[in-house]
Steps between C-alpha positions, in 0.01 A plus 500: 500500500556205677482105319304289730477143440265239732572118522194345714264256401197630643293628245309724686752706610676513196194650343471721777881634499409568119214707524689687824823589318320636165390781769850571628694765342865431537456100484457318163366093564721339216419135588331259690621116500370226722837394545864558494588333244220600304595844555882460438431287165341824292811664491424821527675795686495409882299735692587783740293313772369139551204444725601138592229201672734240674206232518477441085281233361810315351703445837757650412803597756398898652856591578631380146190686342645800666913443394318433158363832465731691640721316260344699228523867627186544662432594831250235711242621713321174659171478592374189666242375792824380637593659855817307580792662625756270397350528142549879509833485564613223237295716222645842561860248520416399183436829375135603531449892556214493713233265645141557571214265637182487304297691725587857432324723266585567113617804611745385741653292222544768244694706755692172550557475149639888421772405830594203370512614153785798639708211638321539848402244731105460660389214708129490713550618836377174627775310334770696577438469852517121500765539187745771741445234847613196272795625332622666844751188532630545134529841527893610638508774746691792315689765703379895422813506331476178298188594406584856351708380282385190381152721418741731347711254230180263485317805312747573228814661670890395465637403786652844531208670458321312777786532739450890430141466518537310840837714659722259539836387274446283203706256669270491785178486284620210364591299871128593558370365168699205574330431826196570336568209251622267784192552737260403126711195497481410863109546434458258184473768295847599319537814336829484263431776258318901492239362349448236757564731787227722303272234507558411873400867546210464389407132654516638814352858504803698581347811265182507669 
Protein backbone atom coordinates (compact mmCIF):
# COMPACT_ATOMS: atom_id res chain seq x y z
CA UNK A 1 0.00 0.00 0.00
CA UNK A 2 1.37 3.09 -0.86
CA UNK A 3 1.05 6.63 1.64
CA UNK A 4 0.11 9.40 -0.59
CA UNK A 5 0.07 12.79 0.69
CA UNK A 6 -1.18 16.12 -1.56
CA UNK A 7 -0.04 19.75 -0.74
CA UNK A 8 -2.14 22.14 -3.25
CA UNK A 9 -4.41 24.71 -2.45
CA UNK A 10 -6.99 24.20 -4.91
CA UNK A 11 -9.85 22.83 -3.36
CA UNK A 12 -11.33 21.30 -6.12
CA UNK A 13 -8.82 19.09 -6.91
CA UNK A 14 -8.09 18.14 -3.60
CA UNK A 15 -11.61 16.90 -3.30
CA UNK A 16 -11.28 15.29 -6.46
CA UNK A 17 -7.80 13.37 -5.69
CA UNK A 18 -9.90 12.18 -2.52
CA UNK A 19 -12.74 10.68 -3.99
CA UNK A 20 -10.16 9.13 -6.90
CA UNK A 21 -7.74 7.42 -4.51
CA UNK A 22 -10.61 5.80 -2.16
CA UNK A 23 -11.12 3.72 -5.60
CA UNK A 24 -7.49 2.69 -5.99
CA UNK A 25 -6.40 -0.47 -4.55
CA UNK A 26 -2.76 -0.33 -3.74
CA UNK A 27 -2.82 3.60 -2.84
CA UNK A 28 -4.06 4.84 0.60
CA UNK A 29 -4.72 9.11 0.51
CA UNK A 30 -3.32 9.81 4.13
CA UNK A 31 -3.45 13.64 3.88
CA UNK A 32 -4.22 16.60 2.17
CA UNK A 33 -2.68 20.13 3.34
CA UNK A 34 -2.96 23.39 1.49
CA UNK A 35 0.48 23.96 2.23
CA UNK A 36 3.85 22.79 3.17
CA UNK A 37 4.07 23.81 6.18
CA UNK A 38 0.73 22.94 7.01
CA UNK A 39 1.44 19.55 6.02
CA UNK A 40 4.92 19.21 7.74
CA UNK A 41 3.47 20.79 11.15
CA UNK A 42 0.99 17.54 11.95
CA UNK A 43 3.74 15.43 12.53
CA UNK A 44 2.78 12.48 11.37
CA UNK A 45 4.69 9.66 9.47
CA UNK A 46 5.90 11.23 6.07
CA UNK A 47 4.34 9.62 3.21
CA UNK A 48 5.60 7.16 0.59
CA UNK A 49 4.66 9.80 -2.12
CA UNK A 50 3.94 13.61 -2.17
CA UNK A 51 1.87 15.03 -4.97
CA UNK A 52 3.48 18.54 -4.77
CA UNK A 53 1.74 22.19 -6.47
CA UNK A 54 4.75 24.64 -6.89
CA UNK A 55 2.30 27.75 -7.28
CA UNK A 56 0.88 27.63 -3.34
CA UNK A 57 -1.34 30.32 -2.06
CA UNK A 58 1.34 31.36 0.60
CA UNK A 59 4.33 32.16 -1.88
CA UNK A 60 6.35 30.13 -0.67
CA UNK A 61 9.89 29.15 -2.44
CA UNK A 62 8.98 25.72 -5.01
CA UNK A 63 12.50 24.41 -4.96
CA UNK A 64 12.79 24.73 -1.02
CA UNK A 65 9.18 23.14 -0.81
CA UNK A 66 10.75 20.29 -2.61
CA UNK A 67 14.41 19.99 -0.36
CA UNK A 68 11.71 20.32 2.49
CA UNK A 69 9.96 17.26 1.71
CA UNK A 70 12.38 15.28 0.62
CA UNK A 71 13.94 16.28 3.88
CA UNK A 72 11.43 14.12 5.57
CA UNK A 73 11.66 10.74 3.64
CA UNK A 74 9.12 11.11 1.16
CA UNK A 75 9.40 10.90 -2.33
CA UNK A 76 7.93 14.26 -4.42
CA UNK A 77 6.01 13.88 -7.39
CA UNK A 78 5.13 17.62 -8.67
CA UNK A 79 2.31 18.53 -10.38
CA UNK A 80 1.94 22.05 -11.60
CA UNK A 81 0.51 24.19 -14.78
CA UNK A 82 4.12 25.08 -14.90
CA UNK A 83 5.91 24.02 -18.32
CA UNK A 84 9.35 25.52 -17.77
CA UNK A 85 12.34 23.70 -18.49
CA UNK A 86 14.69 25.33 -16.31
CA UNK A 87 12.15 24.67 -13.44
CA UNK A 88 12.26 20.92 -14.21
CA UNK A 89 15.62 20.65 -13.87
CA UNK A 90 16.17 22.68 -10.48
CA UNK A 91 13.17 20.43 -8.92
CA UNK A 92 14.38 16.98 -9.84
CA UNK A 93 18.11 18.88 -8.48
CA UNK A 94 16.45 19.43 -5.52
CA UNK A 95 15.13 16.11 -5.25
CA UNK A 96 11.66 15.76 -6.78
CA UNK A 97 10.95 12.14 -8.29
CA UNK A 98 8.89 13.05 -11.05
CA UNK A 99 7.04 16.02 -12.64
CA UNK A 100 3.79 16.18 -14.42
CA UNK A 101 1.75 19.16 -15.98
CA UNK A 102 -1.86 19.46 -14.99
CA UNK A 103 -3.29 18.33 -18.08
CA UNK A 104 -3.04 14.60 -17.98
CA UNK A 105 -5.64 12.31 -16.76
CA UNK A 106 -6.08 10.84 -13.05
CA UNK A 107 -4.94 7.89 -14.43
CA UNK A 108 -1.77 9.04 -15.76
CA UNK A 109 -0.95 10.32 -12.28
CA UNK A 110 -1.59 7.18 -10.34
CA UNK A 111 0.81 5.32 -12.65
CA UNK A 112 3.11 8.29 -11.87
CA UNK A 113 2.62 7.81 -8.37
CA UNK A 114 3.30 3.68 -8.10
CA UNK A 115 6.97 4.75 -10.23
CA UNK A 116 7.77 7.25 -8.10
CA UNK A 117 6.72 5.50 -5.07
CA UNK A 118 9.53 2.40 -6.23
CA UNK A 119 12.22 5.12 -6.32
CA UNK A 120 11.54 5.64 -10.16
CA UNK A 121 11.58 8.70 -12.03
CA UNK A 122 8.36 10.01 -14.53
CA UNK A 123 8.23 13.34 -16.17
CA UNK A 124 5.37 14.41 -19.16
CA UNK A 125 6.75 13.79 -22.43
CA UNK A 126 6.29 17.38 -23.25
CA UNK A 127 8.59 18.48 -20.51
CA UNK A 128 11.19 16.28 -20.92
CA UNK A 129 11.69 17.31 -24.31
CA UNK A 130 12.24 20.96 -23.45
CA UNK A 131 13.76 19.60 -19.86
CA UNK A 132 16.54 17.00 -22.04
CA UNK A 133 17.35 20.28 -24.86
CA UNK A 134 18.04 22.65 -21.75
CA UNK A 135 20.20 20.65 -19.64
CA UNK A 136 22.22 19.46 -22.87
CA UNK A 137 25.02 22.13 -21.80
CA UNK A 138 25.10 20.83 -18.12
CA UNK A 139 25.10 17.53 -19.03
CA UNK A 140 29.13 16.07 -19.49
CA UNK A 141 29.67 13.84 -22.36
CA UNK A 142 30.61 10.36 -20.74
CA UNK A 143 32.75 7.85 -22.70
CA UNK A 144 30.97 4.07 -23.16
CA UNK A 145 33.41 3.21 -20.73
CA UNK A 146 32.90 6.01 -18.20
CA UNK A 147 29.56 5.43 -18.39
CA UNK A 148 29.54 1.58 -17.53
CA UNK A 149 30.97 2.01 -14.66
CA UNK A 150 29.84 5.00 -13.19
CA UNK A 151 26.07 3.27 -13.86
CA UNK A 152 27.65 0.37 -12.26
CA UNK A 153 29.09 1.93 -8.62
CA UNK A 154 26.26 4.73 -8.85
CA UNK A 155 23.63 1.72 -8.26
CA UNK A 156 25.08 0.13 -5.19
CA UNK A 157 28.41 -1.64 -6.26
CA UNK A 158 32.10 -1.32 -4.63
CA UNK A 159 34.36 -0.09 -6.72
CA UNK A 160 35.54 -3.62 -7.35
CA UNK A 161 32.48 -4.86 -8.12
CA UNK A 162 31.81 -2.25 -10.80
CA UNK A 163 35.21 -2.61 -12.32
CA UNK A 164 34.13 -6.43 -12.65
CA UNK A 165 30.82 -5.49 -13.74
CA UNK A 166 32.40 -3.10 -16.40
CA UNK A 167 35.85 -5.44 -17.43
CA UNK A 168 38.32 -3.39 -16.66
CA UNK A 169 40.93 -3.24 -13.37
CA UNK A 170 39.74 -1.57 -10.26
CA UNK A 171 42.46 0.76 -10.74
CA UNK A 172 41.15 1.73 -14.03
CA UNK A 173 37.46 2.00 -12.86
CA UNK A 174 38.48 4.38 -10.63
CA UNK A 175 40.67 6.84 -13.41
CA UNK A 176 37.23 6.64 -15.18
CA UNK A 177 35.13 7.57 -12.14
CA UNK A 178 37.55 10.24 -11.64
CA UNK A 179 36.99 11.77 -15.01
CA UNK A 180 33.54 11.29 -14.47
CA UNK A 181 33.73 13.57 -11.31
CA UNK A 182 35.99 16.13 -13.13
CA UNK A 183 33.73 16.55 -16.31
CA UNK A 184 30.42 17.21 -13.25
CA UNK A 185 32.73 19.83 -11.98
CA UNK A 186 33.74 21.38 -15.23
CA UNK A 187 29.79 21.45 -15.80
CA UNK A 188 28.68 23.30 -12.43
CA UNK A 189 27.53 20.38 -11.17
CA UNK A 190 30.17 18.54 -8.73
CA UNK A 191 29.70 15.13 -7.78
CA UNK A 192 32.11 14.33 -4.61
CA UNK A 193 30.44 11.33 -3.15
CA UNK A 194 28.28 7.72 -4.44
CA UNK A 195 25.49 9.22 -3.46
CA UNK A 196 26.05 12.33 -5.42
CA UNK A 197 27.29 10.48 -8.44
CA UNK A 198 23.88 8.42 -7.83
CA UNK A 199 22.01 11.38 -7.95
CA UNK A 200 23.78 12.82 -11.09
CA UNK A 201 22.60 9.50 -12.60
CA UNK A 202 19.55 10.13 -12.27
CA UNK A 203 19.52 14.12 -13.17
CA UNK A 204 20.48 13.31 -16.36
CA UNK A 205 18.72 10.09 -17.59
CA UNK A 206 21.63 7.82 -17.95
CA UNK A 207 19.16 4.63 -16.85
CA UNK A 208 16.64 5.38 -19.32
Amino acid sequence: MIAVSVVDDDRMLLDGLTAWFSGVPDIRLAGTARTVTELLSRGHAPADVVILDLLLADRSDPIGNVRRIVATGSRVLVVSVITSPSMGSQVVRAGAGGYLTKDHDLSVLTSAVREVATRGSTHSPELALCWLSDRAADRPVLSPQERAVLLAYASGMTLSAAARSAGVQPGTAKNYLDRVKEKYRRAGRPAYTKLDLATRVREDGWLR
